[in-house]
Every structure is written in structure tokens, then in C-alpha cells.
ZAPA-659795 format. One record per residue (C-alpha): residue number from 1; z, y, x; chain. Coordinates in Angstrom, 2 decimals, padded with zeros to 5 digits. Each point is the difference from the previous one (the first is absolute). Example, Ala and Ser with C-alpha at 12.3 -4.5 7.8 and 13.67 -1.06 7.14 Angstrom:
// ZAPA-659795
<node nr="1" up="007.80" north="-004.50" east="012.30" kette="A"/>
<node nr="2" up="-000.66" north="003.44" east="001.37" kette="A"/>
// end
This chain:
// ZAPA-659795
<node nr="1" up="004.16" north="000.54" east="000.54" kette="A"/>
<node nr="2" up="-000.11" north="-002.14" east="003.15" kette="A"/>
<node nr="3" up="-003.68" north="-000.83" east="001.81" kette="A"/>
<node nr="4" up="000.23" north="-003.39" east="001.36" kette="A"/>
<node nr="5" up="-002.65" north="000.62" east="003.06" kette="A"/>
<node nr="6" up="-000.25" north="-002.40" east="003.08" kette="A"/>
<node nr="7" up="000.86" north="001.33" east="002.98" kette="A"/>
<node nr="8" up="-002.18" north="-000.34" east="003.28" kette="A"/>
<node nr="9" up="001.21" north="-000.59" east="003.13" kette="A"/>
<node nr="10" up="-000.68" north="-001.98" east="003.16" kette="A"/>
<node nr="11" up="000.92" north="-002.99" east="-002.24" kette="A"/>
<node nr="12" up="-000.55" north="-000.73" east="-003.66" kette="A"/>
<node nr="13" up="003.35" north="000.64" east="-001.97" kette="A"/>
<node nr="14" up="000.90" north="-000.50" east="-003.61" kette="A"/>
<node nr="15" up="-000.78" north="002.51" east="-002.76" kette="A"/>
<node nr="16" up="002.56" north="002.66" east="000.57" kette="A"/>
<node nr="17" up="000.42" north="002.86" east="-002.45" kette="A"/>
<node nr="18" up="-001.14" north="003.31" east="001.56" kette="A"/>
<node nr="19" up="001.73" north="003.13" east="-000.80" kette="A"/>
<node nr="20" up="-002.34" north="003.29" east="000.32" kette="A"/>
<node nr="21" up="002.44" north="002.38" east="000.25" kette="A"/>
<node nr="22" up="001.80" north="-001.64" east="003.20" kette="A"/>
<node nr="23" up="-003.15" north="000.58" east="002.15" kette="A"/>
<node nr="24" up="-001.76" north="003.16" east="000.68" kette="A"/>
<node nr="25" up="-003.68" north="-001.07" east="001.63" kette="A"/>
<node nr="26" up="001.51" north="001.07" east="003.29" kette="A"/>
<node nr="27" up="002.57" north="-002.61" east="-000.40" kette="A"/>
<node nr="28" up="-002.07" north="-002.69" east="-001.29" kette="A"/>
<node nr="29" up="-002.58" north="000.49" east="003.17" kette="A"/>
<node nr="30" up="003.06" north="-000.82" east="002.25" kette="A"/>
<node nr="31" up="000.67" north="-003.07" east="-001.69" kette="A"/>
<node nr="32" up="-003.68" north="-001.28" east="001.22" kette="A"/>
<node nr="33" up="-000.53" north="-002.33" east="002.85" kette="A"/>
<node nr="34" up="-002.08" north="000.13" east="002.69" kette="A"/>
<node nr="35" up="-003.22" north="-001.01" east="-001.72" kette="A"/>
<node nr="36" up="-001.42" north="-000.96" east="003.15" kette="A"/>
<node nr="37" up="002.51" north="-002.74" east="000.56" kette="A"/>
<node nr="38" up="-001.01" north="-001.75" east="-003.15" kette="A"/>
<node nr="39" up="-001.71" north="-003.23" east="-000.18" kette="A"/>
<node nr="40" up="-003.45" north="000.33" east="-002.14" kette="A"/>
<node nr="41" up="001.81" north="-002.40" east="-002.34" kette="A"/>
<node nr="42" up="002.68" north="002.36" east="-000.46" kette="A"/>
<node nr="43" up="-002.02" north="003.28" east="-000.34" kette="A"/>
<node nr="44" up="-001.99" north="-001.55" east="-002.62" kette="A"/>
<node nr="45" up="003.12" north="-000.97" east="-001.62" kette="A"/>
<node nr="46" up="001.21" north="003.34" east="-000.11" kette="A"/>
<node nr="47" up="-002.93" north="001.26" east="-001.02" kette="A"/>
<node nr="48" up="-000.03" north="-001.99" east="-003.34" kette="A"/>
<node nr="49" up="003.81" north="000.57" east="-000.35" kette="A"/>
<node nr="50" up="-000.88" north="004.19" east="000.26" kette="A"/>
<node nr="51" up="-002.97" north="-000.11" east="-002.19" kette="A"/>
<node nr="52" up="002.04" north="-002.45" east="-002.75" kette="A"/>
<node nr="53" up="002.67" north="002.72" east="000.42" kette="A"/>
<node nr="54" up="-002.19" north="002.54" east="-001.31" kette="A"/>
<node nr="55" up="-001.26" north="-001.64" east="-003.04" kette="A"/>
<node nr="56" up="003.22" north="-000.57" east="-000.91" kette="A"/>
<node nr="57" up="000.96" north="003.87" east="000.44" kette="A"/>
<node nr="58" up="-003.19" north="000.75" east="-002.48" kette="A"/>
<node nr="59" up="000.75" north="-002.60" east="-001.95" kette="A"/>
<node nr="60" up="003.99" north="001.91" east="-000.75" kette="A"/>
<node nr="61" up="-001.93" north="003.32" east="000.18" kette="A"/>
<node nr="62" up="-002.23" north="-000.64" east="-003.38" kette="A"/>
<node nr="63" up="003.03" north="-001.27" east="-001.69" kette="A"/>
<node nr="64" up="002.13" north="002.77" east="000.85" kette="A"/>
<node nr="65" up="-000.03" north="003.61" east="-001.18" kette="A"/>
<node nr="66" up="001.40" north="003.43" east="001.32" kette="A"/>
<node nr="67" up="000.66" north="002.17" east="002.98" kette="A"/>
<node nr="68" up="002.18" north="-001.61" east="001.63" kette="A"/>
<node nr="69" up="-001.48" north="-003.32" east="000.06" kette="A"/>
<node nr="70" up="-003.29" north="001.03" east="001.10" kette="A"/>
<node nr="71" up="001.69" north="002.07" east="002.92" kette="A"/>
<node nr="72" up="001.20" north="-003.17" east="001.09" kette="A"/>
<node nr="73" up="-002.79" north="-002.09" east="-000.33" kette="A"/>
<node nr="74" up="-001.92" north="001.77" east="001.78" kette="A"/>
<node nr="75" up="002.46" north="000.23" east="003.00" kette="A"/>
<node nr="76" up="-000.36" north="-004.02" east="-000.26" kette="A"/>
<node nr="77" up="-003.11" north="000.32" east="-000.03" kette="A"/>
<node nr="78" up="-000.48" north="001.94" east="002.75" kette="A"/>
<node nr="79" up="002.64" north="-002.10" east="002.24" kette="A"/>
<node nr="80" up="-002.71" north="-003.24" east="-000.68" kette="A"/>
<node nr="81" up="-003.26" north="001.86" east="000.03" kette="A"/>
<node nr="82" up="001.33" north="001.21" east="004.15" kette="A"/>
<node nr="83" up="001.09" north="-003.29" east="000.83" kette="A"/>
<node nr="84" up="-003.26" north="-001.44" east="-001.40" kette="A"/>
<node nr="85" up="-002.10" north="002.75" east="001.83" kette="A"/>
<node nr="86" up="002.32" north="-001.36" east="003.16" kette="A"/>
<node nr="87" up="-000.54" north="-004.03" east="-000.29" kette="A"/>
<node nr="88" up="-003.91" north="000.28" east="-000.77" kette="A"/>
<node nr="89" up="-000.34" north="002.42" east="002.85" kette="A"/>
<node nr="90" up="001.43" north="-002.37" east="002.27" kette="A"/>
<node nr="91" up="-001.86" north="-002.72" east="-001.63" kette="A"/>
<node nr="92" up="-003.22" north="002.04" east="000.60" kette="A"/>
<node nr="93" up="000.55" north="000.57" east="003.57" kette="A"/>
<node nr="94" up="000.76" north="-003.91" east="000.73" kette="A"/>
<node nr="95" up="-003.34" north="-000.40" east="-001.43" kette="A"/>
<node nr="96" up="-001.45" north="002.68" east="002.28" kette="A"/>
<node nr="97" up="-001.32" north="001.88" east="-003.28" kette="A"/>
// end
């Protein structure tokens, strides 16, 4: 069963569908910009985009059952809950918190 998650990026894209088992977190984290290069706009953007990600992966997680699906939930999971822990720290230190 396909997630359709937005991506975030340095610009908003479409919904793409994301496929767990093609990144390991060590993969994903290469895939992320420069945060520091990121308009406020933007990070804010991607901040929403992460956090709607995640809903949506607990969302698929109650409806599904077994193993196998919560092995890879939580790997999506995990892949969103870094980046988010990423953007808001950025976002934190532009607002000198």
C-alpha cells in the first residue's frame, strides 16, 4: 500500500509517493538541504509539510496490522520525526531561542 507524503525540499513540490524501504535514515539525511539557506517562508513550509507527513504515517499505522507494517512505519516515522527535530532546530536558532 502506497503513502502519498509530500516531500520537502528547498521548494514546495507535489505530493509524491514515498517508498520506506528505498531510504535507510542515513540516506534520507543526505537528501536534506542546507537548512540554513532556507528562507523563513520556506522552513515553515517544510515544517508543516514534515509534521502533515507524520499524521499521515499514524493515520496508515492504526489502520494497518502486523509485523511488518509496523517495522516500517516506524522507519517512516523516524525519517520525519529527524527531519522535524532538524527544521525546528534551525527555526529555533533564527529566533535566537
Amino acid at each position: 500500500m502506497a503513502l502519498i507524503l509530500r516531500v520537502s525540499g528547498q521548494f514546495p513540490r507535489p505530493a509524491v509517493t514515498f517508498d520506506s524501504s528505498a531510504l535507510t535514515p542515513t540516506e534520507d539525511a543526505k537528501h536534506v538541504a542546507d537548512l540554513s539557506s532556507l528562507s523563513v517562508a520556506d522552513l515553515a513550509d517544510r515544517i508543516a509539510i514534515v509534521r502533515d507527513n507524520i499524521r499521515q504515517i499514524t493515520e496508515q499505522a492504526t489502520a494497518q496490522s502486523g509485523a511488518a507494517d509496523e517495522e516500517r512505519n516506524a522507519e517512516r516515522l523516524s525519517i520525519q520525526n529527524e527531519e522535524l527535530d532538524q527544521l525546528l532546530a534551525e527555526q529555533a536558532r533564527r529566533s535566537g531561542r
